[in-house]
C-alpha positions, 0 to 999 in steps of 0.5 A, a space after each residue: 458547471 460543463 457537462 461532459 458528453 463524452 468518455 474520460 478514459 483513466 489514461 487518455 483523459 486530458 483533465 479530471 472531469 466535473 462530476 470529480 471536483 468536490 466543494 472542498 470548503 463543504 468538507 472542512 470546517 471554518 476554521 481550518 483554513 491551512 487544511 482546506 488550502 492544502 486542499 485545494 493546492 492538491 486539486 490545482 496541482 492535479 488539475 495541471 498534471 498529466 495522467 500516467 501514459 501507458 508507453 513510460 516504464 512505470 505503466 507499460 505492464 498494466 493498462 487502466 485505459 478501459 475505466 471511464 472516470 466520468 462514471 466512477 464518481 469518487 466517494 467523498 464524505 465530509 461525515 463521519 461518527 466521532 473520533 477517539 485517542 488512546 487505545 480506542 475504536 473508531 469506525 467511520 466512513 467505511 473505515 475501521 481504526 482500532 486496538 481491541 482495548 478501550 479507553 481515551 485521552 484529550 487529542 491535544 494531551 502530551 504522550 497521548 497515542 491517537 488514532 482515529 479515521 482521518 476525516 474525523 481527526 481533520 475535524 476534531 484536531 486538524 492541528 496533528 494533521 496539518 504539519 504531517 500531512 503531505 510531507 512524506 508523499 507531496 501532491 506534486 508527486 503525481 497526478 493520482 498523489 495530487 488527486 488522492 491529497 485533494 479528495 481522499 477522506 477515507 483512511 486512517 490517522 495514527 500518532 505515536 509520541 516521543 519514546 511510547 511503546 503502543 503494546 497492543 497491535 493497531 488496526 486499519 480496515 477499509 471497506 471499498 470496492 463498492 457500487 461502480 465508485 471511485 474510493 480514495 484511501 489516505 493513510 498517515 502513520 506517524 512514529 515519533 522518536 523511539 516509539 514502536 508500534 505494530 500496525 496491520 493495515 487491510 484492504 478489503 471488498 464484497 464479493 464480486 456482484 453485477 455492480 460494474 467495475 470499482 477503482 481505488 486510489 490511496 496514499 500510505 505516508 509512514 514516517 518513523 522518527 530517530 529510533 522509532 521501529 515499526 512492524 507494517 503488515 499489509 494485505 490487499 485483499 480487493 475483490 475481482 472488479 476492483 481495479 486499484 493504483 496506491 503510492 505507499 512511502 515510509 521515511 526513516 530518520 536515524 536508527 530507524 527500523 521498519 519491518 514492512 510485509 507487503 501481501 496481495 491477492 485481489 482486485 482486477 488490476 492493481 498497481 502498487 509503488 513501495 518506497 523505503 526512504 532510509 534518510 538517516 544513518 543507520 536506519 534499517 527496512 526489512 521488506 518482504 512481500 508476497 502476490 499471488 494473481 489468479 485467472 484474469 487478475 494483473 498484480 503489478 507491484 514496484 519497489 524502491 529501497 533508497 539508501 540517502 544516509 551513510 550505513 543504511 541497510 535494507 533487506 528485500 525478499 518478494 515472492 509472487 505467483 501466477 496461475 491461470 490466465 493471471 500476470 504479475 509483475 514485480 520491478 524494483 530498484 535499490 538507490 544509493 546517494 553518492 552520500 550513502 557510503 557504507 549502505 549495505 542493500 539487498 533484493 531478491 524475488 522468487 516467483 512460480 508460474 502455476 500454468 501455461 497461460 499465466 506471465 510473471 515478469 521480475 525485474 530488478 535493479 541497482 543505481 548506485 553513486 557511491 563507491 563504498 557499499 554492499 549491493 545485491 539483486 537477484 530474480 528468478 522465474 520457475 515452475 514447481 520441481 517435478 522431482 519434489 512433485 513425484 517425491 512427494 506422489 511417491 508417498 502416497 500423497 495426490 498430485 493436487 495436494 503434492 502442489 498444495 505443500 510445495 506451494 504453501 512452503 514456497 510463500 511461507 517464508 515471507 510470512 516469518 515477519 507477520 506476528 499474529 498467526 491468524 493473519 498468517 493462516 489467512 494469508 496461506 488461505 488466501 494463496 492456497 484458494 488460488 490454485 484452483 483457478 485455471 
């Protein structure tokens, strides 16, 4: 093995270096040779990919140039501590799939629900993985997509069978943001038709320490079958050295309907692609989203609504802040398929600006082919409304605290689609925390 003597910088690298290339016959059994061929397709595709290049639209908001993947070794572990299906928990290798009730079922059983880290369903039933794997986000995708498919082993798998209803809210927390690694992070969710599912999806990390920058890479494949509906609810909460790159891609077949709440608030850097592939007709996503990047933070998010299917509908509400020296970004774009008559899209993005020396940039877009749809955009860019602020001050009430209500009303209108309240009031915490930054 070659011994690199000089830096690979994350955009200017010409190839991955050795210290990323895993033993991937180490990580799977014998047995599984369809997966560990998968595997090892991925890193040749990776290997022959370019990295992103800091001039293309897609990256010229962020900048990832300072991270030197020579040092951030990648976090692959071919271990982990048992799997479970039905309604069960199962913690390993930094990730977390649970429901809070107990129970089990044969992997292989007809109508059963699975869950379970995604190495350990490789493991003990590589059969549910090799046919789902890599079908919503192929590895040719891009460079991170074929990296993350050949090495990404944290991360949860969920199946919901034909017309089963899971009663009980499904979680997935992954741990990352460690001592100076690379974590790659693959999420499979699969809804099989007319079944739902409400799926909480968190991405968290320690408190800052001296332990020197963190990057994670990850993969949301979610497809949801005719009829089948989901209520995605997701939270990046990543503390602030951790830089972060996720594509994240749901696939609706007929009459599908997905209610997507995208939210973020850490890391030092992230960029996050979001796709809605409405792929059959009357299929429905419902995306609402909120960022909030505080002082010396770069949220930069893009979305993709793409209507491939006549009467598709897609409904998109994102709203961001800024505070301090903090950037946030959001980009989006609704497709329509000169097949897709009848589609009826929307987006809108609404965002504040908290300081002198915070950015926010919003940039929405349509491409449409066909000649029969309903297709609407809008973006806007503001600070609070100062006759509110003395409305509310000539009511006794602090300017400090004046800003807190009309901030906290500004997002809650995003948080309407989030079942579970705790998670809404964490959310609000998590925003709120954030006006202090200056």
């Amino acid at each position: 093995m070659a011994i690199h003597t000089k830096t690979t910088s994350f955009f200017a690298a010409e190839g991955l270096p050795d210290s990323w290339q895993p033993n991937l016959a180490d990580l799977t059994a014998p047995n599984q040779t369809q997966l560990r061929e998968y595997y090892q397709q991925a890193w040749q595709t990776a290997a022959q990919l370019e990295f992103p290049q800091p001039a293309s639209e897609d990256w010229r908001w962020v900048d990832f140039s300072s991270l030197d993947l020579q040092a951030l070794t990648p976090k692959v572990s071919p271990k982990a501590n048992g799997w479970r299906s039905g309604k069960a928990r199962l913690a390993a290798a930094g990730v977390e799939v649970h429901t809070g009730q107990q129970g089990s079922a044969s992997p292989d059983a007809i109508g059963s629900v699975v869950l379970g880290a995604l190495s350990q369903i490789e493991k003990e039933a590589p059969q549910l993985l090799e046919s789902r794997i890599g079908t919503i986000i192929p590895p040719s995708e891009s460079k991170i997509a074929a990296v993350v498919s050949a090495l990404g082993r944290q991360g949860g798998f969920i199946l919901i069978p034909e017309e089963t209803h899971a009663e009980t809210p499904i979680s997935i927390n992954v741990a990352g943001g460690g001592n100076a690694e690379t974590a790659l992070t693959h999420q499979v969710i699969w809804l099989e038709r007319g079944a739902k599912a409400t799926v909480f999806l968190k991405y968290s990390s320690p408190a800052a320490s001296a332990a020197g920058t963190n990057l994670h890479l990850g993969l949301v494949e979610v497809y949801l079958g005719e009829n089948a509906e989901l209520d995605l609810i997701e939270m990046q909460e990543f503390n602030k050295q951790t830089h972060s790159i996720t594509i994240e891609k749901a696939r609706l077949e007929g009459g599908a309907r997905l209610n997507w709440s995208y939210n973020a608030t850490g890391g030092a850097q992230s960029k996050n692609f979001l796709y809605a592939d409405l792929n059959g007709q009357n299929s429905e996503a419902q995306l609402k989203g909120s960022y909030f990047a505080g002082s010396n933070q770069i949220l930069d998010i893009d979305t993709q609504q793409d209507h491939l299917a006549p009467r598709t509908k897609s409904d998109l509400l994102f709203k961001g802040a800024a505070n301090g020296n903090g950037q946030a970004v959001w980009e989006g774009m609704i497709y329509v398929d000169p097949k897709a008559q009848l589609t009826d899209g929307y987006q809108a993005d609404r965002n504040l600006v908290l300081s002198d020396d915070a950015l926010v940039k919003a940039i929405p877009g349509l491409e449409i082919l066909a000649d029969d749809v309903r297709c609407s955009h809008g973006a806007t860019v503001g600070r609070l409304d100062d006759e509110e602020l003395f409305y509310l001050q000539a009511r006794g009430i602090n300017k400090v605290q004046a800003e807190r209500m009309l901030v906290e009303g500004f997002f809650r209108g995003v948080f309407d689609v989030i079942p579970d309240e705790k998670l809404r009031e964490e959310l609000l915490r998590n925003i709120l925390s954030k006006l202090a930054e200056n």
